[in-house]
N, C-alpha and C positions, 0 to 999 in steps of 0.2 A: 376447229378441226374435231373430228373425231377420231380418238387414240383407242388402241384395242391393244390390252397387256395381254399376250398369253401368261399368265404368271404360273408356272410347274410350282411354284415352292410355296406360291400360297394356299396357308391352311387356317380353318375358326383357330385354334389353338398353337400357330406358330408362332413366331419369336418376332426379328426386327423385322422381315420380309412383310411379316401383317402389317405390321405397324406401317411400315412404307406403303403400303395398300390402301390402309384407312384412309392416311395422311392423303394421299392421291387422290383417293375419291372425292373429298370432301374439296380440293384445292382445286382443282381442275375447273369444275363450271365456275368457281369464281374467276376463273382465267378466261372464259369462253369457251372452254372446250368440253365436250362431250366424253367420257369416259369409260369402256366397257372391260373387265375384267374375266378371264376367260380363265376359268380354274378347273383342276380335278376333283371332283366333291365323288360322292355314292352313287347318286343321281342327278337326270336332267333337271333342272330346276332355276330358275330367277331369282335373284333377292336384289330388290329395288331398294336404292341409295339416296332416295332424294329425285329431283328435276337433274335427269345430264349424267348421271350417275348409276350404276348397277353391277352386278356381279351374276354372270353365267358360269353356270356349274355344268360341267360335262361329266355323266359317268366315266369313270378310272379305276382301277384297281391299287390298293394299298401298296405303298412302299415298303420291300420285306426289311428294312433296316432300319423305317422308324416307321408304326403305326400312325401318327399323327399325321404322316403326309401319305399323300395318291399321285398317283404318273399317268401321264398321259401315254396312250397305248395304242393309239385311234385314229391314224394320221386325217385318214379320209373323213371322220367324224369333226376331227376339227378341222379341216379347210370347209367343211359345209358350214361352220359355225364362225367361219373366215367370210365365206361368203355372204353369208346369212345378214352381218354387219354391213358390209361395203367398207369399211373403216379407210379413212384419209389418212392413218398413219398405225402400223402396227409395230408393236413392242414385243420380243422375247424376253423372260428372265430367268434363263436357266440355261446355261452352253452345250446341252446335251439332247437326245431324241424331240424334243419341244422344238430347239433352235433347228435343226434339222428339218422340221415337217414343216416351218415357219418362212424357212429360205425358198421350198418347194414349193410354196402354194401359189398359184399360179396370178393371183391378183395384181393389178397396176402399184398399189399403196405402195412409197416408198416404207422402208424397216429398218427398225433398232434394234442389235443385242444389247441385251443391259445385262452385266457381270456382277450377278446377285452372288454370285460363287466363285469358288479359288481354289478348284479339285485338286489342281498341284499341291499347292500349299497345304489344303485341306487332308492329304493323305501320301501321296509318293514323297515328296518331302519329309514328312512328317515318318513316315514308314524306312523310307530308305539312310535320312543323312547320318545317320550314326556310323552306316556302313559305305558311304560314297561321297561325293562332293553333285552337287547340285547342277553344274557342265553334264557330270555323266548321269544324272537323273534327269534331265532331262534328254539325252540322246535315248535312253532306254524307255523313254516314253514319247520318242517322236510321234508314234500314232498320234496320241493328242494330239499334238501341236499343229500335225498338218488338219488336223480335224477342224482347230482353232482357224487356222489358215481358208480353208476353205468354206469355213462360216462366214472369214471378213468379207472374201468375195460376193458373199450372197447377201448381205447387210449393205445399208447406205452409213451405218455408223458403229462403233462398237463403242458402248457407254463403260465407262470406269469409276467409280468410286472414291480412288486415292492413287495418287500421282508413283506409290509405289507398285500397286499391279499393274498401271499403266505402262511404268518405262519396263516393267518384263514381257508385257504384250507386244511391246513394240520390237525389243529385244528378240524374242521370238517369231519375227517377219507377219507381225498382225501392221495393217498400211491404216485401216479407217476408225483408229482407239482413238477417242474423247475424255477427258476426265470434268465429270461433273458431280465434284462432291457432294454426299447427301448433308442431314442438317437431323435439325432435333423440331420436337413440336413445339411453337411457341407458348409463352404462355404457362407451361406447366413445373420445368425445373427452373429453380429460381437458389440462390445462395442464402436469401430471407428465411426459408423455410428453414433451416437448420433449427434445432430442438437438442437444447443441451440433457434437459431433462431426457428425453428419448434417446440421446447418444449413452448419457448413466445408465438407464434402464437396459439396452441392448448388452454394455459393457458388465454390467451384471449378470446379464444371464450366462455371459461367457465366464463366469467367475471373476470377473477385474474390476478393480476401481476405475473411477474418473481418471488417474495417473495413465492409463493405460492406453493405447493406439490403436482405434478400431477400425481395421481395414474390412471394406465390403466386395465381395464376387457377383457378378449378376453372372448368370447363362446356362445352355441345356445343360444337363450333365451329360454329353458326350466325349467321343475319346479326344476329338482334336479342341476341345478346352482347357483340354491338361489339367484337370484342376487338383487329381493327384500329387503333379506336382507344384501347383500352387502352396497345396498344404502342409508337406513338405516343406515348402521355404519358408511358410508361415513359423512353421513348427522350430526348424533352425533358429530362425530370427528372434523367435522368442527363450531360449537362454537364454538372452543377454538382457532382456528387456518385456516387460509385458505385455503381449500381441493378443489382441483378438481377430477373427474372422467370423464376417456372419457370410453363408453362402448362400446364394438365393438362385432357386431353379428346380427342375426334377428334369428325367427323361431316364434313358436305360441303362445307366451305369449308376443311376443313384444309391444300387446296394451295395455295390462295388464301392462307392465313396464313403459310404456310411461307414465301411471294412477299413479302409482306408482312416478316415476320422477317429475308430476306434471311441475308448473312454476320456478322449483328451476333452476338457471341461469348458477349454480356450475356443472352438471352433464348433458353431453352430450353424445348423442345416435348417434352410426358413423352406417351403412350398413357392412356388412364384407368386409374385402378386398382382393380379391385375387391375388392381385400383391404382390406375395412374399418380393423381396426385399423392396417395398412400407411399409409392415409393419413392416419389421427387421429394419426400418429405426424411425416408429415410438416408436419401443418399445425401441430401444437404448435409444431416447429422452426423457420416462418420468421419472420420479422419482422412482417410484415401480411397481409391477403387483400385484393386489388382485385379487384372487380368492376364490368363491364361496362353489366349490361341494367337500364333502368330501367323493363320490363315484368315483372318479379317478383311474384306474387301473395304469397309470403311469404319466399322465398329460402332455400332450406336449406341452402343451402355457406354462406352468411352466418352464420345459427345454429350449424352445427357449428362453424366459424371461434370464434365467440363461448363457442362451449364450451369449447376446445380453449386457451382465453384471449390469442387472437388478435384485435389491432385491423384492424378496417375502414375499408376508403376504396373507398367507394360513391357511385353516382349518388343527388340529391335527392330523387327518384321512387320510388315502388315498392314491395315489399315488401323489398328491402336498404335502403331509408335508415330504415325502422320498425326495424329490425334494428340499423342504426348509433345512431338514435340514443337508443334503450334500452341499448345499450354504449357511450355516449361518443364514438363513433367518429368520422373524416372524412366530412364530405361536398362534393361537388365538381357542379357542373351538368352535368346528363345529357346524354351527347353529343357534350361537349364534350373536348375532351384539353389544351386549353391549360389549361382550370381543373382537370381534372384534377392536370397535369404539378404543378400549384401544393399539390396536396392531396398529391401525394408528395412532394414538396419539403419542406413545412411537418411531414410527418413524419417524415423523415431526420434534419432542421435542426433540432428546437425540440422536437418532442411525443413524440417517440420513447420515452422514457423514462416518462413519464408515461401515453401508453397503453396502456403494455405491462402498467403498475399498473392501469389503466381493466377492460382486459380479463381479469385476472386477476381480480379484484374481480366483473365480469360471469358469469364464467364459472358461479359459483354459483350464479347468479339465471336460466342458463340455462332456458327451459320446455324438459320434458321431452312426448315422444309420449306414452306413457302420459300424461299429466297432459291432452293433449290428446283423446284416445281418452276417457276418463274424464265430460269437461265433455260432449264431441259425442255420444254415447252418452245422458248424461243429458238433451240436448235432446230425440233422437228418440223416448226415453221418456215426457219430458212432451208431445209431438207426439202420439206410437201409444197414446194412451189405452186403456183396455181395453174402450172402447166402440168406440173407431173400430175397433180390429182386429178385434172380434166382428161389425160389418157385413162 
């Protein structure tokens, strides 16, 4: 087949989305399939992938709430660039203006939305539940919902990530939701890698000895990573006991966290790093991974964490507590940093030991991309019959 992702959210410098991009490209013609990736870049322009593989860049105009990404703004631009392919099977990943122009275009190809995003979660949620219960946030947001609604209509599948935004999809009168969990890249996070020497050295520059629990953050510095209050329960948790955090990421709240951070000696700020095995190296090393956002469609710092046989202390929500608790892991109430503070406590004090055996034991049972590429491939096969693609 030939697969055509509109992908909105891909960008050279985005987060797990790229990564599921790369991952794609590269797995695909091993599968047999032809691959075309349809992105907002500057300009028109190709960058060729290999045999089977490439990446079409439509001019787009920047996104005003993160420079790193661009939007598609073009509809008629991209059904020519719909056209242009013929594609045997087309892909959305983004539930918004993209999935829209995607359901519209007038081609035979059967289509997938894939649920790269969790706009509820990711902000009404997130915004309102202090002041509402989640029944009335979402009536005040029917719009979506029927928006969602009538995207399933226009889809032959709605792709899900983790079986928690799945039963809300469905919950919410979505008829054609799938859950086809992502995976991590093989090969790279390994629980081997762990570097005591390098867990000392980090726990130093936080001020701490070897005695001390060195929890690690991956992700943007955005608002719905929470990492505010991350540090915060970091911060709690450590009265009682010597915590470190190293935080790993930048984007546009990183001054604001720095504020945040203050002169505490305990909680250091790394730049992201994109030498893969650089950080499968360092995640092996620390103690645990906490995260933040409990708007995760599937979480892939969690998964590589879990490969890497690193325990989790995660929010209840999301696709990180699906991730926590297929490895055993913490969970603690999203949003919250008092019940967090308690979920690092109880892992310093008591479970330390035990889930470092949880996660080691996990690491195995890891799903792997390939294994996920593999399943999602043989859906849109039994979808692109050979009668549908011959109309």
């Amino acid at each position: 087949m030939k697969i055509v992702d509109v992908c909105a959210f891909y960008a050279p410098r985005g987060g797990g989305v790229r990564t599921y991009v790369e991952r794609k490209l590269a797995a695909g013609p091993r599968f047999g399939h032809e691959i075309v990736i349809i992105a907002p870049g500057e300009e028109h322009r190709v960058e060729e992938r290999g045999e089977g593989a490439r990446i079409v860049y439509l001019p787009a105009p920047r996104f005003p709430l993160d420079r790193n990404y661009r939007y598609f703004d073009d509809a008629r631009l991209l059904h020519q660039a719909l056209d242009a392919e013929r594609p045997d099977f087309v892909e959305a990943s983004s539930p918004w203006r993209s999935a829209d122009t995607v359901a519209q275009w007038q081609g035979s190809a059967p289509r997938a939305l894939v649920m790269h995003a969790d706009p509820l979660a990711a902000y009404a949620y997130r915004w309102f539940e202090p002041v509402a219960s989640r029944p009335a946030i979402d009536r005040g947001f029917d719009l979506y919902w029927r928006h969602l609604r009538k995207l399933d209509q226009g889809f032959d599948a709605v792709v899900s990530a983790s079986e928690s935004l799945s039963g809300r999809l469905r919950e919410g009168g979505l008829h054609g939701v799938t859950t086809q969990p992502m995976g991590v890249e093989p090969g790279i996070f390994d629980p081997a890698l762990r570097d005591e020497q390098l867990r000392a050295r980090l726990l130093a520059r936080c001020g701490l000895g070897r005695e001390g629990t060195l929890l690690v953050g991956i992700g943007r510095h955005a608002p719905e990573k929470r990492w505010p209050m991350v540090i915060d329960a970091c911060v709690a948790a450590s009265y009682r006991r010597p915590v470190a955090l190293m935080l790993v990421g930048d984007g546009r709240e990183r001054k604001k966290i720095m504020r945040h951070v203050g002169p505490n000696p305990h909680i250091q700020l790394l730049s992201p790093i994109s030498d893969r095995p650089a950080l499968a190296r360092l995640m092996a090393s620390a103690d645990a991974l906490i995260h933040g956002c409990e708007a995760e469609t599937f979480c892939m710092v969690a998964a590589e964490a879990r490969a890497s046989g690193l325990p989790l202390i995660v929010p209840d929500r999301g696709g990180a507590s699906d991730q926590a608790r297929a490895a055993g892991g913490l969970l603690y109430t999203a949003a919250d940093a008092a019940s967090a503070a308690q979920a690092i406590g109880r892992f310093a004090d008591v479970d330390r030991v035990a889930l470092r055996q949880a996660g080691l034991s996990g690491a195995r049972e890891t799903r792997t991309m390939d294994r996920h590429f593999a399943e999602l491939f043989a859906l849109y096969a039994s979808i692109a019959t050979p009668v549908r693609r011959a109309a």
